[in-house]
C-alpha positions, 0 to 999 in steps of 0.5 A: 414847781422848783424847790428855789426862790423864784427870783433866783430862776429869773437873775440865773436866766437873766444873767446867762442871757446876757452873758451869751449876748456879751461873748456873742458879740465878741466872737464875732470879732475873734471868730475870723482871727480863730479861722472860724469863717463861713465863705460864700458857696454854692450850698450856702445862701449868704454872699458874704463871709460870716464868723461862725463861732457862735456855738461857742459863745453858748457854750461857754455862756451855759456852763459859765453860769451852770458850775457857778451855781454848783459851787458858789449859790447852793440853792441852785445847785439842784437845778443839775446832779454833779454827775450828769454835769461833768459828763456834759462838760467832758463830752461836749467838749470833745464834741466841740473839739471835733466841731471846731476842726471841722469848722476850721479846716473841715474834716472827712465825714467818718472821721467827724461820726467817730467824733460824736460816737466818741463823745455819747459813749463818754457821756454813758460812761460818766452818767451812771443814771443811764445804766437802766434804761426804760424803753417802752415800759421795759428794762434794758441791758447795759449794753443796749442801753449804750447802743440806743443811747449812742445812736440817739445822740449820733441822729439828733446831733446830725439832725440839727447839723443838717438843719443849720442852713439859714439864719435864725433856723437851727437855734429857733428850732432847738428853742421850740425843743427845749421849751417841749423838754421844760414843759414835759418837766414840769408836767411830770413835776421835776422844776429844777431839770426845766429850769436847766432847760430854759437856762440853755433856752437862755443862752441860745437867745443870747446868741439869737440876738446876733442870727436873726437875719440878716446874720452876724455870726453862726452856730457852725457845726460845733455849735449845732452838734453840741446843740443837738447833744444837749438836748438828745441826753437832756431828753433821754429819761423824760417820758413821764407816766406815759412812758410807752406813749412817751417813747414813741413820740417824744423823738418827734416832739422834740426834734420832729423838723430835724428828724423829718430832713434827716429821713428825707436826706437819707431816702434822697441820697440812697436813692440817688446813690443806687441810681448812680450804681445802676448807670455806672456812675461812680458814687459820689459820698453815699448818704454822706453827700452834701447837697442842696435839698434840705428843707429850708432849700425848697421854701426858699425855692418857693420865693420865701425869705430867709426870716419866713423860711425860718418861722414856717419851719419853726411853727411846723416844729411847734404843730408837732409837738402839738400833736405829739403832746396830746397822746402824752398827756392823755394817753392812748386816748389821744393817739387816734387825733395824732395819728389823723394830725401826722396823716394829713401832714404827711400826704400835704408834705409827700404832695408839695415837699418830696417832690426830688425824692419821689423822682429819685424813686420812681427813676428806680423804680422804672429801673426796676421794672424794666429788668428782667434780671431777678424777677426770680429773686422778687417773686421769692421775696414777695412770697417769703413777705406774703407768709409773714403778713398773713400769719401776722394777720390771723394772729392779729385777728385772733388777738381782737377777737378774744382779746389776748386769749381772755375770751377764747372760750370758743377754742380760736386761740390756738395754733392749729387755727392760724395754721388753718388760715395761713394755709388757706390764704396762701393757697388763694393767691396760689389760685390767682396766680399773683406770683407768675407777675411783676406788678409794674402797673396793678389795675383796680381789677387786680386788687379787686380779685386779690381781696375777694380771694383772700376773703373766700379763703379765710371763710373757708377755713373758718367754715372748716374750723367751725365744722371741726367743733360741736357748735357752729358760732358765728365768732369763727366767721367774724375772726376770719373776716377780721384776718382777710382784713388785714390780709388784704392790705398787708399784702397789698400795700407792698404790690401798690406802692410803685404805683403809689410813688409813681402817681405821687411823682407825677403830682408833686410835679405836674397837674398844676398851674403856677404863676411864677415857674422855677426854670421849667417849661409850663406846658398844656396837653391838646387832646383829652381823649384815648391818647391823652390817657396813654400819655399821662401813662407814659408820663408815670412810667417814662424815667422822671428825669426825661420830663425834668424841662417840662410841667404839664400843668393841663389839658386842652380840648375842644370838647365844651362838656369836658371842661373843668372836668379832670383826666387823671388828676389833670384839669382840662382847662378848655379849647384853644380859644382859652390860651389867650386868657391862660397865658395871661394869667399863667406863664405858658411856654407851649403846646404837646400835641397828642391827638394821632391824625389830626387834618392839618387845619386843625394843626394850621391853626393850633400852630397859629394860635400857639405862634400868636401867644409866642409858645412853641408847639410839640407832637407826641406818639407813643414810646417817644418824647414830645418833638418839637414841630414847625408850619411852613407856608409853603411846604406845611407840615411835615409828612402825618404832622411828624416832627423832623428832629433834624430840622427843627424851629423855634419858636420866636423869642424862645429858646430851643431845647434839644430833646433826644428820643429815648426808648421808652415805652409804655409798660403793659399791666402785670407783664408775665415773667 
C-alpha cells in the first residue's frame, strides 16, 4: 500500500474528479469557439455537431492536480518522480499540440506520426529511468531501448485514436488500462505509481460524465493520443518478477481491444491496398485509409446501440486482462489456460469479426493462384522456408529430449545429428514431389502422404544415427518422432492456410440462417447432391466480392434421409415443401438451382412454390454465377432450363440484380506447374 494517509488518496482522487467534471462541462461551451467541432459524416455515427475538446479538459485537470501535489502537499509528492513528470508535461503537450491541429483543421496522416514520434523521443529523452530497458529478462542497448520505446508509443497512441468511434468507448476502455496498471502496481507493491494511475482514472470519469451516450462532448484525436500515451509510458516498466511473462502479455492486458482493431485495420488495409495494385486501381492512402471497418462498426452492424456496442467491447478488454493476468501472477504455470482462453477467442472472432478481412484475403489469394507468373519464385520460397522449418524441428526435438544438452548422455546433442535429419527430411518431400505443385486446393490425401513421409524419413535417419553408435537406445527413435512432429505442422501450417482462409471466408459469410438481413440476398441451394458439392467448391475459389449480393445460408433436398444433416459445413434444411415454414420464419429472397438435368416438372414446380413465397429462382452451372430464370405458361422454360441473360424476369415484388458471368472456374487440386 502507499506510504501516505489514505484520506489524501481520496481528497486527490475526489478533487481531480471534479475538477475534470467543471472543465468538461466548460468546454463544452469553448470547445465550438476554438473550432474544435466534430460534424456529421459518413464515418461518423452522430448526426449532430459535437465539440470535441474533452481531451483537454483531462489534461488540464491531471496535470492541475499532479504538480499541485508536487509542489504544495509533500506527502504527495511521491505519487510521481519529478523526472518523469516533466517529460510527461513537455510531451503530451507537444502531442496535444499536434491533436488540436488536427482536431481543428485536420493534418496529413505523415505529418500527424512525425508528431508522435516526435513526442516519444522527447519523453525517452527527459526520462533517464529509460535508459536500461529490460525486455524478456535482458538488457538492452540505449539505442534499441529508444526504438522500442518509440514504437510502443507510436502502436498504443494509434491504437486508441483508432478506437475512438462511439460514445463512451475509447475512455471506458483506457479505464479498464488504467485500473489493469494500478492493480499490476499494487501487486508488485509500488502504491504511489497506481495511486497516479487512478488519479488520470479519475480525471477520465470527470470527462465520462459528459460521453456516455447520448454524447455531450469528445475526446478528439488530441484527447485519445495523449490517452494512449499516458498509458504506453506509465506501462513501460511494469512487469513485476514475472518480467519474461510479463513482457508478453502486458501489451494485450493493457490495450488488448485497441490492439486487436489495430491488427485488423493493418491486415484489412494491406489487403485491399494489394488488390487494388493488382486490378490497376490507384491506391488510395495504404494502411493509412480511413474506413468504416473498426470493430465498433460491425456490432453496430449487428443492431446493437451506441451503449452496448461500448459495454461489449469494454467487457471483451476486462476478458483479456483477465487472461493475461493469470500467467502474470502465477507464472508459466498459467499460460496453458490463456493460451486455451485466446485460442477459443480467436476462432469465435475469425468466425464472426473478420468476416471483411477474410474476403479481402481470399480476393488475393484467388489472385494468386490463378497467375502463372511466379510459381517459379514461390516454389523458391516454399523451399527456402522448408529448410528453416525442418532444421528449427530437429532442434526443437533435441531440446525436449535432452533438455538443453543436460541428458545428452546418448551423444543426440550435436550437429551432425540435425544435419542427419534435415537432410533426410528434405530428401522425403523430395520423393513426394511437394514442389513440382501450387497447393491451391491440398486434399486430406495430400497432408496424409506429406506426415507419413516426413516420419518414415526422421526413422531413417534416426535408425542410421542409432547404428552409427555402439548401442541401439530407443531415445534416438523418440527424438526423431518428436521432430517429424513438429516437422509436419511447421511445414504444413503454411500449404494449408489458403484453404484455411478460404473455408473461414465462406463461414463468416454463408452457412447460416439470420433473421434480420444486412442488405444481402438470403438464399438456399436446391441440390445436395454431386453438384451441390461442386458448388460450394466454386463458392470457396470464385473472387469473394462476386458472391457479395448473396448469403447461401442452406440446402434444400428432397432426399428425407438427408435432413438436418450438413454438406460441408451447410445444413440441409429439407425439401421444397419446408420453404413455406422457412420463409416465415427466415427472411428468404430465392432459390439457386444446381441439380444439372433436372425434368421440367420438377422445375415447373420449384418455380411455382418459389413464385407463391414471392422468391425469385436462379440456375448454376459450372464456371458461371448463378442466372436468374423465369417459367413461361406458354413457351416454359428455356431450352435444358438455361437461364436467357438477355431476357431475364423478376420475380414479383423483388427487385432485379444484373449479374455478369465471370470466368471463374473451379480450380483443380494441386495443378502441375
Amino acid at each position: 500500500m502507499t506510504d501516505f494517509p489514505i484520506p489524501l488518496v481520496a481528497s486527490l482522487l475526489g478533487g481531480t474528479f471534479i475538477i475534470s467534471l467543471l472543465f468538461t462541462r466548460g468546454m463544452i461551451t469553448l470547445g465550438p469557439k476554438l473550432g474544435l467541432m466534430d460534424e456529421p459524416a459518413e464515418r461518423r455515427v452522430h448526426e449532430t455537431p459535437i465539440p470535441r475538446a474533452g481531451g483537454i479538459a483531462i489534461w488540464v485537470s491531471f496535470l492541475a492536480i499532479a504538480w499541485s501535489g508536487k509542489l504544495f502537499l509533500p506527502p504527495a509528492s511521491q505519487l510521481v518522480s519529478h523526472e518523469g513528470l516533466v517529460a510527461f508535461t513537455a510531451s503530451s503537450s507537444l502531442l496535444m499540440g499536434v491533436g488540436f491541429i488536427d482536431d481543428r483543421q485536420g493534418m496529413k496522416a505523415l505529418l500527424k506520426l512525425g508528431g508522435q514520434v516526435a513526442a516519444a523521443l522527447l519523453y525517452f529523452a527527459l526520462d533517464s529511468s529509460l535508459w536500461g530497458m529490460n525486455i524478456l529478462g535482458y538488457d538492452l542497448p540505449l539505442v534499441i531501448s529508444c526504438i522500442i520505446f518509440t514504437g510502443w508509443c507510436v502502436l498504443l497512441i494509434n491504437a486508441f485514436n483508432l478506437i475512438d468511434g462511439l460514445d463512451g468507448l475509447c475512455s471506458g476502455l483506457v479505464l479498464v488500462s488504467l485500473f489493469v496498471i494500478a492493480g499490476l502496481e499494487f501487486a508488485n507493491g509500488r502504491g504511489s505509481t497506481a495511486v497516479m494511475m487512478l488519479t488520470m482514472a479519475a480525471a477520465v470519469g470527470g470527462f465520462m460524465r459528459f460521453n456516455l451516450n447520448p454524447a455531450k462532448i469528445f475526446l478528439g484525436d488530441a484527447g485519445s493520443m495523449m490517452l494512449g500515451f499516458f498509458l504506453a509510458t506509465s506501462a513501460t516498466q511494469i512487469g513485476g518478477e514475472k518480467a519474461v511473462v510479463g513482457s508478453i502479455m502486458l501489451p494485450i492486458a493493457i490495450a488488448g481491444v485497441p490492439l486487436l482493431d489495430v491488427l485488423l485495420a493493418v491486415w484489412r488495409r494491406s489487403a485491399r491496398g494489394h488488390l487494388q495494385k493488382s486490378h490497376g486501381e490507384e491506391q488510395n492512402g495504404g494502411i493509412f485509409t480511413a474506413d468504416k471497418d473498426h470493430l465498433h462498426h460491425r456490432f453496430l452492424a449487428l443492431g446493437l446501440t451506441q451503449r452496448k456496442v461500448a459495454y461489449v467491447l469494454q467487457g471483451l478488454a476486462v476478458l483479456l486482462a483477465a487472461l493475461c493476468f493469470i500467467p502474470m501472477m502465477v507464472g508459466g504455470r498459467g499460460l496453458v489456460f490463456t493460451f486455451c482462453g485466446f485460442i477459443i477467442l480467436g476462432l469465435f472472432g475469425l468466425r464472426h469479426f473478420a468476416r471483411v478481412e477474410l474476403l479481402q484475403t481470399g480476393s488475393l489469394l484467388h489472385l494468386a493462384v490463378r497467375r502463372h507468373k511466379g510459381r517459379g519464385a514461390m516454389r523458391g520460397l516454399y523451399y527456402f522456408y522448408d529448410i528453416i522449418a525442418l532444421t528449427a524441428a530437429g532442434f526443437l526435438a533435441m531440446i525436449i529430449e535432452t533438455n538443453f544438452g543436460t541428458r545428452n548422455v546418448l551423444g543426440i546433442w550435436s550437429v551432425s545429428y540435425l544435419l542427419l535429419f534435415l537432410t533426410f527430411q528434405v530428401v522425403s518431400l523430395q520423393v513426394l514431389k511437394i514442389y513440382r505443385r501450387v497447393w491451391s486446393r491440398p486434399a486430406m490425401r495430400e497432408f496424409f502422404l506429406v506426415a507419413v513421409g516426413l516420419t518414415v524419413g526422421a526413422l531413417i535417419s534416426s535408425s542410421i544415427w542409432s547404428a552409427s553408435k555402439d548401442d541401439v537406445t530407443w531415445s534416438d527413435f523418440r527424438c526423431g518422432l518428436i521432430g517429424a512432429q513438429f516437422a509436419i505442422w511447421l511445414v504444413l501450417i503454411p500449404r494449408a492456410l489458403p484453404e484455411v482462409v478460404r473455408e473461414l471466408a465462406v463461414d463468416s459469410k454463408h452457412r447460416k440462417l439470420v433473421k434480420s438481413g444486412d442488405g444481402r440476398k438470403q438464399i438456399l441451394i436446391y441440390g445436395a447432391g454431386t453438384m451441390g458439392n461442386l458448388f460450394v467448391e466454386y463458392l470457396k475459389n470464385c473472387k469473394p466480392e462476386e458472391f457479395h449480393q448473396f448469403q447461401i445460408s442452406g440446402f434444400l433436398d428432397e432426399n428425407e434421409k438427408l435432413k438436418n444433416r450438413t454438406l460441408q459445413g451447410f445444413k440441409i434444411l429439407g425439401g421444397l415443401d419446408d420453404l413455406e415454414a422457412l420463409n416465415k420464419s427466415y427472411p428468404l429472397d430465392g432459390i439457386i438451382v444446381v441439380i444439372s438435368k433436372m425434368p421440367e416438372e420438377s422445375m415447373k414446380k420449384v418455380f411455382e412454390l418459389a413464385s407463391k413465397e414471392d422468391l425469385k429462382v436462379y440456375r448454376w452451372q459450372a464456371d458461371t454465377m448463378p442466372q436468374e430464370i423465369t417459367f413461361d405458361e406458354t413457351s416454359g422454360f428455356p431450352p435444358d432450363n438455361n437461364p436467357r441473360p438477355m431476357d431475364l424476369k423478376s420475380a414479383p415484388g423483388r427487385e432485379r440484380t444484373n449479374l455478369e458471368v465471370p470466368d471463374c472456374g473451379v480450380l483443380g487440386r494441386a495443378s502441375e506447374l
